[in-house]
C-alpha positions as a LaTeX table, in Angstrom:
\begin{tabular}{lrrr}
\hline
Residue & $x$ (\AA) & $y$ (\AA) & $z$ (\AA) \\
\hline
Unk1 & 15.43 & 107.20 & 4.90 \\
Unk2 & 12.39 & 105.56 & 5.59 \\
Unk3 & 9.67 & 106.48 & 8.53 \\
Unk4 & 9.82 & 104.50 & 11.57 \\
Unk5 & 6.03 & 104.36 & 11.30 \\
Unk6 & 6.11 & 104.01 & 7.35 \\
Unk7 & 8.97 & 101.06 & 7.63 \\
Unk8 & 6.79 & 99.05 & 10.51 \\
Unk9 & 4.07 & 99.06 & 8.49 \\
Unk10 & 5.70 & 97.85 & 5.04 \\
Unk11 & 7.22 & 94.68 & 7.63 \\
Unk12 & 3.48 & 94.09 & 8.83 \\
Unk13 & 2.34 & 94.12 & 5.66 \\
Unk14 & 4.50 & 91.44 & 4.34 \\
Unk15 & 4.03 & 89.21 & 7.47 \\
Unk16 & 0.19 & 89.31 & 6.87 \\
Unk17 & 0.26 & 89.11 & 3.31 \\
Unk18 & $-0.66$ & 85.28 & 2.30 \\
Unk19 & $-1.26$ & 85.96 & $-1.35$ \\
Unk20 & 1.77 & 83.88 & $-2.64$ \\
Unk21 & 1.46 & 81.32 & $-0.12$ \\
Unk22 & $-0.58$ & 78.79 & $-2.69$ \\
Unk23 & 2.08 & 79.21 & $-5.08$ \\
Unk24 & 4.55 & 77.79 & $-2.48$ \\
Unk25 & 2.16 & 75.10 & $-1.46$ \\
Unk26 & 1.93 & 74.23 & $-4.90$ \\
Unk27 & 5.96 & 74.60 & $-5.87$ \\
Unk28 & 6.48 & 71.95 & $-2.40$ \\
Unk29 & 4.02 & 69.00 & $-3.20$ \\
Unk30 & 4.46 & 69.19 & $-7.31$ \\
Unk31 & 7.35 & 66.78 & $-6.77$ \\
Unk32 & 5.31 & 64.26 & $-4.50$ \\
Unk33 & 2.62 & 64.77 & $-7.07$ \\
Unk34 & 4.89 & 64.22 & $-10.21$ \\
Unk35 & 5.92 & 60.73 & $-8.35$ \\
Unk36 & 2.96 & 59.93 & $-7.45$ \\
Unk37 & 1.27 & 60.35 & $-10.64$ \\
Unk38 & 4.22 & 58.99 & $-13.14$ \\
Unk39 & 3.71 & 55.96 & $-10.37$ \\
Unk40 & 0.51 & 54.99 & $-11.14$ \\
Unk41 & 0.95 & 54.89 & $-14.92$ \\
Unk42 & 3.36 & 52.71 & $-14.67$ \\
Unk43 & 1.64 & 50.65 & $-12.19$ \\
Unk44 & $-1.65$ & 50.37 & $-14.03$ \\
Unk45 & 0.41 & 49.70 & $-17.36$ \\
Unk46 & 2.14 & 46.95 & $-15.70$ \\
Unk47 & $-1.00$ & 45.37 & $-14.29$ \\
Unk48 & $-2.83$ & 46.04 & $-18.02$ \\
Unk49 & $-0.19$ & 44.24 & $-19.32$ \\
Unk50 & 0.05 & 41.20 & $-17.27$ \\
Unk51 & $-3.69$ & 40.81 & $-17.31$ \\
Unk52 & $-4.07$ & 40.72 & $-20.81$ \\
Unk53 & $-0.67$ & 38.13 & $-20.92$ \\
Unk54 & $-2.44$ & 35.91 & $-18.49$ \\
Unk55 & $-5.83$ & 36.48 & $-20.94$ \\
Unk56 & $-3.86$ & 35.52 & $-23.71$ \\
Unk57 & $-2.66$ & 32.11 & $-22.03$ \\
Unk58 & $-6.00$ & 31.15 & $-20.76$ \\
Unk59 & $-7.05$ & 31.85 & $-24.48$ \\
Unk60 & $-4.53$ & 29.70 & $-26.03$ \\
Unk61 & $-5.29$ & 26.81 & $-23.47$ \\
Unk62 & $-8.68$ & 27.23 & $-24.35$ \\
Unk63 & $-8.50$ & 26.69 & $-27.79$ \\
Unk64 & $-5.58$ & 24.51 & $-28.18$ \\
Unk65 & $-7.92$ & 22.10 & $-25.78$ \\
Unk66 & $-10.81$ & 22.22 & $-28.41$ \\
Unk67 & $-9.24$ & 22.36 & $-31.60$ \\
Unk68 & $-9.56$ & 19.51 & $-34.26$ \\
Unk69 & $-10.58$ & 17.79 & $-37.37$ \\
Unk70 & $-12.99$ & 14.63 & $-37.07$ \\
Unk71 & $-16.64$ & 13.74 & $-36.43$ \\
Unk72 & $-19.02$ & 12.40 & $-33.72$ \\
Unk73 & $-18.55$ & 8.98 & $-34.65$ \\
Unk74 & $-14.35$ & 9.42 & $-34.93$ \\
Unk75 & $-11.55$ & 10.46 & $-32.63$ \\
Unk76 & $-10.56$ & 14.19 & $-33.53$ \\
Unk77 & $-6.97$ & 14.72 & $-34.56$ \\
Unk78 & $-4.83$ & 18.01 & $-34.59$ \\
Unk79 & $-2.23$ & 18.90 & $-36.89$ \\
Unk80 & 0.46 & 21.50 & $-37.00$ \\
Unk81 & $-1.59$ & 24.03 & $-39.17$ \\
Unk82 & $-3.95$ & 24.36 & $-36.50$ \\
Unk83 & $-1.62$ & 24.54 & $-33.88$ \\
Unk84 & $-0.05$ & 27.36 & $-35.94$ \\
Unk85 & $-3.01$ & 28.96 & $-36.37$ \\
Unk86 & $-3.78$ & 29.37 & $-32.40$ \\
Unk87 & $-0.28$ & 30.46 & $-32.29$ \\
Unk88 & $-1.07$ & 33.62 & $-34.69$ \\
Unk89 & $-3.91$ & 34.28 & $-32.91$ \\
Unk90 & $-2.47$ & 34.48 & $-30.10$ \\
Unk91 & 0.09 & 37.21 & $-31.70$ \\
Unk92 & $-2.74$ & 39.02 & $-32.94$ \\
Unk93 & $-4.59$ & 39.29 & $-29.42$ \\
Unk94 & $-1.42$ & 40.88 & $-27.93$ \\
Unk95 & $-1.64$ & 43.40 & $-31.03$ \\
Unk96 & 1.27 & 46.35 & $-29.66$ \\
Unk97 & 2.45 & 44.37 & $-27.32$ \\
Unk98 & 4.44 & 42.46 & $-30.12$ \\
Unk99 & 3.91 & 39.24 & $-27.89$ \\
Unk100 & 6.76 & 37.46 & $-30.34$ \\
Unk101 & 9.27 & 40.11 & $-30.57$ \\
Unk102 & 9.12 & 40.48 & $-26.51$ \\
Unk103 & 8.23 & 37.15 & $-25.39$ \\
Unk104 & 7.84 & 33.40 & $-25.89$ \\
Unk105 & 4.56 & 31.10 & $-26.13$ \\
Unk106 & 4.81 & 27.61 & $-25.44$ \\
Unk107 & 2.07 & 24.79 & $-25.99$ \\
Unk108 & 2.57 & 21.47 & $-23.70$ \\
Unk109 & 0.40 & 18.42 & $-24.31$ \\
Unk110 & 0.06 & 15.98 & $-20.72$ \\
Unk111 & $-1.28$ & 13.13 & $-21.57$ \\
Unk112 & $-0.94$ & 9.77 & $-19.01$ \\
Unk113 & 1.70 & 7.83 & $-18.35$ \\
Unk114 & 2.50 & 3.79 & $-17.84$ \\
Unk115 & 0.75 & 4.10 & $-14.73$ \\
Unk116 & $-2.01$ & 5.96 & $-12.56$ \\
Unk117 & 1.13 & 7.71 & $-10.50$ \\
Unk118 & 2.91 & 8.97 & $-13.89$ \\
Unk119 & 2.41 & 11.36 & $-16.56$ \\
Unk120 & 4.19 & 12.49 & $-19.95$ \\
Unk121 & 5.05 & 15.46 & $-21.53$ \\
Unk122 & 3.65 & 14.07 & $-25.04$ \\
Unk123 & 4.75 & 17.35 & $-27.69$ \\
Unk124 & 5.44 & 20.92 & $-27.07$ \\
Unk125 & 5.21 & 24.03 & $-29.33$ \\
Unk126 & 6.88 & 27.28 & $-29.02$ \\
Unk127 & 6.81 & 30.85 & $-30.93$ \\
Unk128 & 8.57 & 34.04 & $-29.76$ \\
Unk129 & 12.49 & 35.55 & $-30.08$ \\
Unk130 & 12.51 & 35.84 & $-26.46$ \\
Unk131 & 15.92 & 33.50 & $-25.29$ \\
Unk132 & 14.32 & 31.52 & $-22.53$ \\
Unk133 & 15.16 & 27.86 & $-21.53$ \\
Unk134 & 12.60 & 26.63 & $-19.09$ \\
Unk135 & 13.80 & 25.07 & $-15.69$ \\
Unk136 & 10.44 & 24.75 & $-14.43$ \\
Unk137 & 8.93 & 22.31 & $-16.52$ \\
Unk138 & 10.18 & 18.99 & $-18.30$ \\
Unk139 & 11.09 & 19.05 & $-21.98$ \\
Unk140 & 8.38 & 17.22 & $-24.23$ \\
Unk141 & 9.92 & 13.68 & $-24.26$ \\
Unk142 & 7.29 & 10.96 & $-24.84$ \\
Unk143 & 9.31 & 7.83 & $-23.49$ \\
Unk144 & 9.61 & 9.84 & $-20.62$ \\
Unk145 & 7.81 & 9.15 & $-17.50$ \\
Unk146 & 7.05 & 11.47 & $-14.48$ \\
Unk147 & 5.63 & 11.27 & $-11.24$ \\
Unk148 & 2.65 & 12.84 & $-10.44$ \\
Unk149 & 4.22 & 13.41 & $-6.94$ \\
Unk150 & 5.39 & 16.84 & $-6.97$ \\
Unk151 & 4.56 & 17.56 & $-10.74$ \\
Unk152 & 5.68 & 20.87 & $-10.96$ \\
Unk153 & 2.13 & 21.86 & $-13.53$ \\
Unk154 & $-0.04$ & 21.24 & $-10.50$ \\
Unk155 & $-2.43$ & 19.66 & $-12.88$ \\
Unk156 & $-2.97$ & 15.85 & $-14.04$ \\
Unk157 & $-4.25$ & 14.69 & $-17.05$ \\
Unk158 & $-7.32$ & 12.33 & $-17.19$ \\
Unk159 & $-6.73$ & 8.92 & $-16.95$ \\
Unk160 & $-8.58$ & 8.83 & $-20.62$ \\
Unk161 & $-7.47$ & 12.10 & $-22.12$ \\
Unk162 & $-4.80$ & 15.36 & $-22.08$ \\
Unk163 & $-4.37$ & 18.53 & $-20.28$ \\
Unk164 & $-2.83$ & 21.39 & $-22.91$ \\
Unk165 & $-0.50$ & 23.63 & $-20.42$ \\
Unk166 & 0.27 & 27.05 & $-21.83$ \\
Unk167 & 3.46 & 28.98 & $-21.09$ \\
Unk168 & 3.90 & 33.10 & $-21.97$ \\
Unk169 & 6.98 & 34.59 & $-20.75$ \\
Unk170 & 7.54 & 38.52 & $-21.78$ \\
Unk171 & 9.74 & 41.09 & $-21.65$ \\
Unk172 & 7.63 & 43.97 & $-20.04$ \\
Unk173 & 8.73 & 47.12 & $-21.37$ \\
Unk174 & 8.34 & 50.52 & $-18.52$ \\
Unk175 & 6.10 & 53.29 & $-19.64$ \\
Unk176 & 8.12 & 55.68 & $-17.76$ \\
Unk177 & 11.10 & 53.31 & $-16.37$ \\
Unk178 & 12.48 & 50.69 & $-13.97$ \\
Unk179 & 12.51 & 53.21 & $-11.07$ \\
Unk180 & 9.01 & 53.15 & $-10.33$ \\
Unk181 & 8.48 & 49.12 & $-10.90$ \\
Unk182 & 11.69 & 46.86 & $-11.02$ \\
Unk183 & 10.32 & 43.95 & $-12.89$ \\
Unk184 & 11.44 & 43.13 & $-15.93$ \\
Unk185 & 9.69 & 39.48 & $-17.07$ \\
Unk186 & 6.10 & 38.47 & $-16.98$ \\
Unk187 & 5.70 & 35.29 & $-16.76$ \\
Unk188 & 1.80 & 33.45 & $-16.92$ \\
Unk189 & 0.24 & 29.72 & $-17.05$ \\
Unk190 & $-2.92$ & 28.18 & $-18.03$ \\
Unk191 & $-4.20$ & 25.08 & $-18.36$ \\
Unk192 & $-7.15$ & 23.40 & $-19.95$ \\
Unk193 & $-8.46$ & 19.94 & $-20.16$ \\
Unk194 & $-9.09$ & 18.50 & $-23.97$ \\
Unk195 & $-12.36$ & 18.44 & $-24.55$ \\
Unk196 & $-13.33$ & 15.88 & $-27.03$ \\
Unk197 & $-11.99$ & 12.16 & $-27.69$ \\
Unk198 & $-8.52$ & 13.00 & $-29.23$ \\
Unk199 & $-6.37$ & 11.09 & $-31.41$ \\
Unk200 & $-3.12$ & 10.78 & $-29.42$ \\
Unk201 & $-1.36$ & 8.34 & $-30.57$ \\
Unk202 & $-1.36$ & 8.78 & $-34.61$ \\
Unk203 & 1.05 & 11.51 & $-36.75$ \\
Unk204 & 4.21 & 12.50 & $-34.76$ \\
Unk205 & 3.71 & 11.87 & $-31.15$ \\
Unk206 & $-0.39$ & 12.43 & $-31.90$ \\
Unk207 & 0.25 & 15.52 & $-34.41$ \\
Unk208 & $-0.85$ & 15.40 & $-38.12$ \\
Unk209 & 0.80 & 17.30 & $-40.86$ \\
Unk210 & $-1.57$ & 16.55 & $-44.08$ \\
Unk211 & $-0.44$ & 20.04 & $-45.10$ \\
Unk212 & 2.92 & 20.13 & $-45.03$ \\
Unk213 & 3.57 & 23.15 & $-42.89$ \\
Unk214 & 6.71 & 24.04 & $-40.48$ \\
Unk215 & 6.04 & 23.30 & $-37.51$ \\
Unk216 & 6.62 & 25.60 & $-34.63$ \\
Unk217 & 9.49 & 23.80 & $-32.96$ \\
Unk218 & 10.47 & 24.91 & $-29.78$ \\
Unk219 & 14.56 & 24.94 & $-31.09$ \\
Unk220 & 13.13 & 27.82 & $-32.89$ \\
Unk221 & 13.68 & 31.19 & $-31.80$ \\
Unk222 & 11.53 & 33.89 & $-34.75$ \\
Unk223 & 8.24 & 36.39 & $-34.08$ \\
Unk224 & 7.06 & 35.09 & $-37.70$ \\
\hline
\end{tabular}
């Protein structure tokens, strides 16, 4: 049997002893830490993504509104190579994110309509396997006419021109999972206003297709 004096010493030894207490410290906030952590990774993944998504629209825009074959003296025209081209580059700027696969890109031309209160939806392009039906925005019908009042674009086309609208919607893909960030669909807009004198009415709807190509039709669902 243990000392009186020898066990009341072993007690106050343990009671003043700290040298485990980091290891405790450390054992308690690793969870909060884990979370924390695994949080934001997926939160700065998420944000990475939809940057470069709303990059890639604003891209697309960009050069959909200058692209074009003509000369100073002529109206340019576009055909559905070069549209097809913008949408490949577009593919390629997303790289990994396999922007087709996931997602959907779709091209709208607004050009004017009868009057100074309308506006048409003159041709539309898509590329991308991602099933989406847009409820937003008006098909592309030509003979169509819409009223600028409460045009859901938010942007009018020059009384002498177009505005190309860009569409991406994605499937975002978690790093770690839907537990830390419950959204599962990116969805991003630009919008740029053609540059140059344009050729809208001649081809299909103010399209040219010297080459021959397939267009990218918008019935089509395919990442190639």
């Amino acid at each position: 049997m243990m000392p009186r004096n020898a066990a009341s010493r072993t007690w106050k030894r343990l009671f003043t002893d700290h040298a485990g207490m980091a290891v405790i410290e450390f054992a308690i906030s690793l969870p909060f830490v884990v979370l924390v952590t695994m949080g934001g990774a997926e939160l700065t993944n998420y944000t990475t993504t939809k940057m470069r998504m709303s990059q890639i629209a604003l891209m697309v825009a960009d050069n959909a509104s200058r692209v074009g074959t003509g000369t100073v003296l002529s109206n340019k025209t576009i055909s559905e190579k070069q549209i097809n081209d913008l949408l490949t580059g577009a593919g390629l700027q997303a790289d990994k994110l396999k922007l087709f696969t996931k997602g959907r890109v779709i091209i709208r031309s607004l050009q004017p309509g009868a009057t100074a209160t309308q506006y048409v939806v003159q041709w539309e392009r898509c590329k991308g396997m991602k099933s989406y039906t847009p409820t937003t925005y008006p098909a592309a019908t030509p003979t169509t006419q819409h009223t600028i009042s409460g045009n859901p674009f938010k942007v009018t086309p020059p009384s002498n021109g177009a505005v190309i609208f860009v569409e991406i919607v994605y499937d975002y893909q978690p790093l770690l999972g839907s537990q830390f960030i419950d959204i599962s669909e990116i969805r991003e807009t630009a919008a740029m206003t053609v540059r140059d004198n344009r050729d809208y009415a001649g081809g299909t709807n103010g399209i040219y297709n010297a080459e021959g190509v397939t267009a990218s039709s918008c019935s089509v669902y395919s990442a190639s």
